[in-house]
Every structure is written in C-alpha cells, then in structure tokens.
C-alpha positions in Angstrom: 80.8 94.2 114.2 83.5 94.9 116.9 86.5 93.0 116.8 88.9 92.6 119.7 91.9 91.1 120.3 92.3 89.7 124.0 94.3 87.7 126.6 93.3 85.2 129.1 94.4 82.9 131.1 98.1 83.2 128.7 96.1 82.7 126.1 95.6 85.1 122.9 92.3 85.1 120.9 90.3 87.7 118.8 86.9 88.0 119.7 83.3 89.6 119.1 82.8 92.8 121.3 79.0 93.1 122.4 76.9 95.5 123.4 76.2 94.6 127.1 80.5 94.5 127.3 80.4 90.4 126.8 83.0 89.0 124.2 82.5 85.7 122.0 85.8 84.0 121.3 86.7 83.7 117.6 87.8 80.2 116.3 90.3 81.7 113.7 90.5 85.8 113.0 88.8 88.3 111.0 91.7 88.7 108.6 91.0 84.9 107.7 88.2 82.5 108.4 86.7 82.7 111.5 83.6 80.9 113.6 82.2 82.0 116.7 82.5 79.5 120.0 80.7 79.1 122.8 83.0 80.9 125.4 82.0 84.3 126.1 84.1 86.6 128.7 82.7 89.6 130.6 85.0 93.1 128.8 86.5 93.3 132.3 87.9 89.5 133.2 90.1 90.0 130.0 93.4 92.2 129.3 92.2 93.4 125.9 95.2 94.2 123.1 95.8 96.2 120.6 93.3 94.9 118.5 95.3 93.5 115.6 99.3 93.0 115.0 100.6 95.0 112.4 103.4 94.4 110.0 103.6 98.5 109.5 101.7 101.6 110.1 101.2 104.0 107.9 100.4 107.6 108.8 99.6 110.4 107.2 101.0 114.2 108.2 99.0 117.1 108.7 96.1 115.7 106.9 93.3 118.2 109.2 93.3 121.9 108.0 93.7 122.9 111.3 96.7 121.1 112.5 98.6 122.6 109.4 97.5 126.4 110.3 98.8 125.0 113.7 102.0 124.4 112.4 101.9 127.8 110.2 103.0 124.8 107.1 100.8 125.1 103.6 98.1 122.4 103.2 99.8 119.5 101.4 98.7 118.7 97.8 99.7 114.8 98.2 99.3 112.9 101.2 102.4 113.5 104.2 103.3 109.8 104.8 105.8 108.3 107.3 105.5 104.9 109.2 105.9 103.1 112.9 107.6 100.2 113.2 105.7 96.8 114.9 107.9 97.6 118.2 105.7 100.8 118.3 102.6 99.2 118.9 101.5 99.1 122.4 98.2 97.9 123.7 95.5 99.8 125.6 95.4 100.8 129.1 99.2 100.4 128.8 101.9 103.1 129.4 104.2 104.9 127.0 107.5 105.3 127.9 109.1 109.2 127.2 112.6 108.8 125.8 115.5 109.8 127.6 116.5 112.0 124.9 113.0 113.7 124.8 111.9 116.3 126.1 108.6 117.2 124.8 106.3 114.2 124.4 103.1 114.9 122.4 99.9 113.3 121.9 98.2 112.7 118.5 94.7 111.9 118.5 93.6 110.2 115.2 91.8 107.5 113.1 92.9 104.4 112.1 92.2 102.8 109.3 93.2 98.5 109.6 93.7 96.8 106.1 91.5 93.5 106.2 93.3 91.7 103.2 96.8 92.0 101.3 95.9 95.3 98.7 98.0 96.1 95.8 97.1 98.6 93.6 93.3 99.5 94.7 91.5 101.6 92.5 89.2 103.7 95.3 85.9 102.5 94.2 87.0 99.2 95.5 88.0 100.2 99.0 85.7 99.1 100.9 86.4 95.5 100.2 89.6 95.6 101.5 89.1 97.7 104.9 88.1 95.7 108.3 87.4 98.6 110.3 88.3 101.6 112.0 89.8 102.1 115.4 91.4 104.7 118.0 94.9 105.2 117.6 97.7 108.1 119.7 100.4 108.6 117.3 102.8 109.7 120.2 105.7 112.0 119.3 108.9 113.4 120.4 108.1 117.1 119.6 111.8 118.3 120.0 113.3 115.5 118.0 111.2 116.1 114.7 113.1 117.7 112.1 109.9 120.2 109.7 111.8 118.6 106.6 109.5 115.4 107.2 111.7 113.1 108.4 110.3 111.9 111.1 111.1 108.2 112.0 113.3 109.3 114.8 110.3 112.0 116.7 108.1 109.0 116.0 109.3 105.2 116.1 109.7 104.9 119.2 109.1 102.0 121.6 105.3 102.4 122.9 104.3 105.5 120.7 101.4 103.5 118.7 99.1 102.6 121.3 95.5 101.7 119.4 92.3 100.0 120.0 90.3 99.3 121.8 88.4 97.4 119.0 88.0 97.1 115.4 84.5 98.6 114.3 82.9 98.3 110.9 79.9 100.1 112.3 80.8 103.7 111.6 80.8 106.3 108.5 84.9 107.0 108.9 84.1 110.5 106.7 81.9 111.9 110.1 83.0 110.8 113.2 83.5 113.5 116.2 87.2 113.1 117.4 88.3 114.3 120.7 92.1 114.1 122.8 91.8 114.6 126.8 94.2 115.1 128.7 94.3 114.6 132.3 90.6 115.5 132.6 90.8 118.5 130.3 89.5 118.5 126.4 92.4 119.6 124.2 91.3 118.0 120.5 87.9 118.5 119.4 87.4 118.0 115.6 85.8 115.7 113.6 87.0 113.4 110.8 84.5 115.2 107.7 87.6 118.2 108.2 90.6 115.4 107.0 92.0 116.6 103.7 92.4 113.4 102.3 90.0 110.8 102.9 90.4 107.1 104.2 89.5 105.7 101.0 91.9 107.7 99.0 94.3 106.8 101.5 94.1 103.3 101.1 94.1 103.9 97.0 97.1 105.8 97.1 99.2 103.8 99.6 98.2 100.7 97.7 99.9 102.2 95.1 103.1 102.9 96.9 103.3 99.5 98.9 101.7 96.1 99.3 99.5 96.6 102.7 98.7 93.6 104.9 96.6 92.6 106.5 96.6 94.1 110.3 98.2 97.2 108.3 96.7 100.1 110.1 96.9 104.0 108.6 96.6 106.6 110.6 94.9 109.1 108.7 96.0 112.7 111.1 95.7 114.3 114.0 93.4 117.8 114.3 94.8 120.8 116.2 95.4 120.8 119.8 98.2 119.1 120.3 100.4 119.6 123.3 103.2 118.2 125.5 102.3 115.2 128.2 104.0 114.9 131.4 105.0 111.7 133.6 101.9 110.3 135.1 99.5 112.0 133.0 96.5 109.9 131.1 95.9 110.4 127.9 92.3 109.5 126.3 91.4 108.9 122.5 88.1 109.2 122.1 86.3 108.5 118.9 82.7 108.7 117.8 81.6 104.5 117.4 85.1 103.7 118.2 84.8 104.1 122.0 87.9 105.2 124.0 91.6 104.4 123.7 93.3 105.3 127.6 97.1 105.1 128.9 99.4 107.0 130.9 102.4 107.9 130.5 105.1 106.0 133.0 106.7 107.9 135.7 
C-alpha cells in the first residue's frame, strides 16, 4: 500500500495512493485504526504532505561506502547517528530555505525508514512488525557549518532541511532499491540501497535500543556519494526505486 498524507479544502487526512494517481480518504491513520471512505481525489486536486508527522528523525552518517571514501573518513564500525527536530520537516514540492549564515547548502539523497508503532528494545527478527514503510527523504545540510567531530545539529536542524515523501510504501525490498539525487536536470547521486553498511532493520534494532521510537518516527538510513552545493532557485529531485520522486526548490 501507499500511504499519503494530504490537504483539501483546509482539511488534513491520510489517504490510499493508487495506481491510476486517485487517492481514497482514510477514516482514521495507518499508525492506528483505519477504514477506507468513499471520497476519492484525483493526486493533482490535493496539496499532498509530508506523508506522516514525526516526533524525531533519526539519521544515520555515512552509512554508504562511498560517501565515506568521499569524505576520506574510515567506515564506521557502529552506526553515525544524529537527529532533526519536527520544525525540520517540510512537505513536498515545498521550498527550503538556505540560512543566512550558510554558505554551502547540500543535498542528501536517502531512504527513510517510518516507525509504524511505539518500539522499545526490538530484537531484529521482529522488525518488520514495527516498520510502516519506506519513503524519499533530502537530509539538507549546511556544508560549512558542520563541524567532522559529529556534531552536527547545527549543519543540520535547520528550519525546512527534512523535506520527505511523497508517500509511505510497503511495497518495496528497502535492501535493493536504485537511489538517485538530480539536480537541476543533471544526475549527481546514483547508488543503490544493497551498498548501505548498516541495514534498515539493524537500524531499527539498534535505535530501539537507544530510544523509544514513535510512531511517524522516520530514520534516515544515509546518503551515497555525490553530494554537492545547491544554489537559490535550483530543484532538487529524490528519486527512489518504488518510492517515486520527492521535488523542491530551493527559495530565492
């Protein structure tokens, strides 16, 4: 299933994305109880969402080989892990807004993993049972502000740096998924998600061990090499394999 979260008409309401771009209201949401109604909406007479609100993303640093040779840093032997805060969320199509103190603004093309039910203490074998889906997700970054100790709330919590959607999909293998970054037109990412070092269900094991996730949670599991500076006006496109595309420019 594809889950979306949507507005119309002032009105907010999660939804069933279908193939021929039609969405069925949701009485309820997929992190609770939910029944499908009789209103369906054409993709384009709604302003979709980020598809789910999140009490904290989780993401994980230089988790693809080649974004660590990138950085000329060793491969990590436990997960890199740093968060957004909820005022980092931004919804697609939307535009992110480059500091004033910045002055490099990256893209970060990666997977998201959203936690479907509150998980404490997961043992990995049991996973599955707590994961809704997978989505797109741009963890946008102040290159110049971010310290290589690791400390990187600051290069990274900014207002409008975790744009993600558009939808929630269950439908896809999250261990082989091609992953691509466009900018302006041009390809600049191209990896795919069978090259992350650790794995989205270790992931979730591990950071069930640190923290209580909720659910909405969302990890982002990494971005692959090819990252690079964006400049006012330019569009940035996630694009993931079963996950469709996530798009937004960044304001002038």
């Amino acid at each position: 299933m594809k889950f979306v979260r949507f507005e119309k008409e002032d009105q907010i309401s999660y939804g069933l994305l279908h193939e021929n771009n039609e969405i069925t209201k949701l009485e309820g949401t997929p992190f609770t109880t939910y029944s499908l109604t009789k209103e369906t909406f054409k993709r384009e007479s709604v302003k979709l969402l980020s598809p789910c609100v999140y009490t904290k993303a989780l993401c994980i640093g230089l988790n693809y080989r080649d974004h660590a040779v990138e950085f000329g840093l060793p491969i990590p032997k436990t997960p890199m892990v740093f968060m957004k805060p909820p005022t980092a969320s931004l919804n697609p199509q939307e535009e992110i807004v480059k500091p004033a103190m910045c002055q490099r603004l990256d893209y970060e093309g990666e997977m998201a993993i959203v936690i479907k039910k509150k998980a404490h203490n997961i043992k990995e074998e049991d996973v599955q049972d707590y994961i809704l889906g997978y989505t797109c997700a741009n963890d946008v970054t102040a290159r110049d502000l971010q310290p290589h100790d690791g400390q990187w709330t600051v290069a990274k919590g900014f207002d409008t740096f975790c744009p993600f959607g558009p939808y929630i999909s269950d439908e896809v293998d999250p261990n082989n998924l091609k992953i691509s970054s466009i900018l302006d037109g041009k390809v600049m990412q191209e990896s795919n998600t069978s090259n992350l070092i650790f794995s989205p269900s270790f992931l979730v094991s591990y950071l069930s061990q640190v923290m209580t996730l909720n659910p909405g949670d969302i990890i982002l599991t990494g971005t692959p090499s090819g990252i690079s500076g964006m400049k006012k006006g330019a569009t940035i496109e996630i694009t993931i394999e079963g996950l469709g595309t996530l798009t937004n420019t960044i304001a002038r």
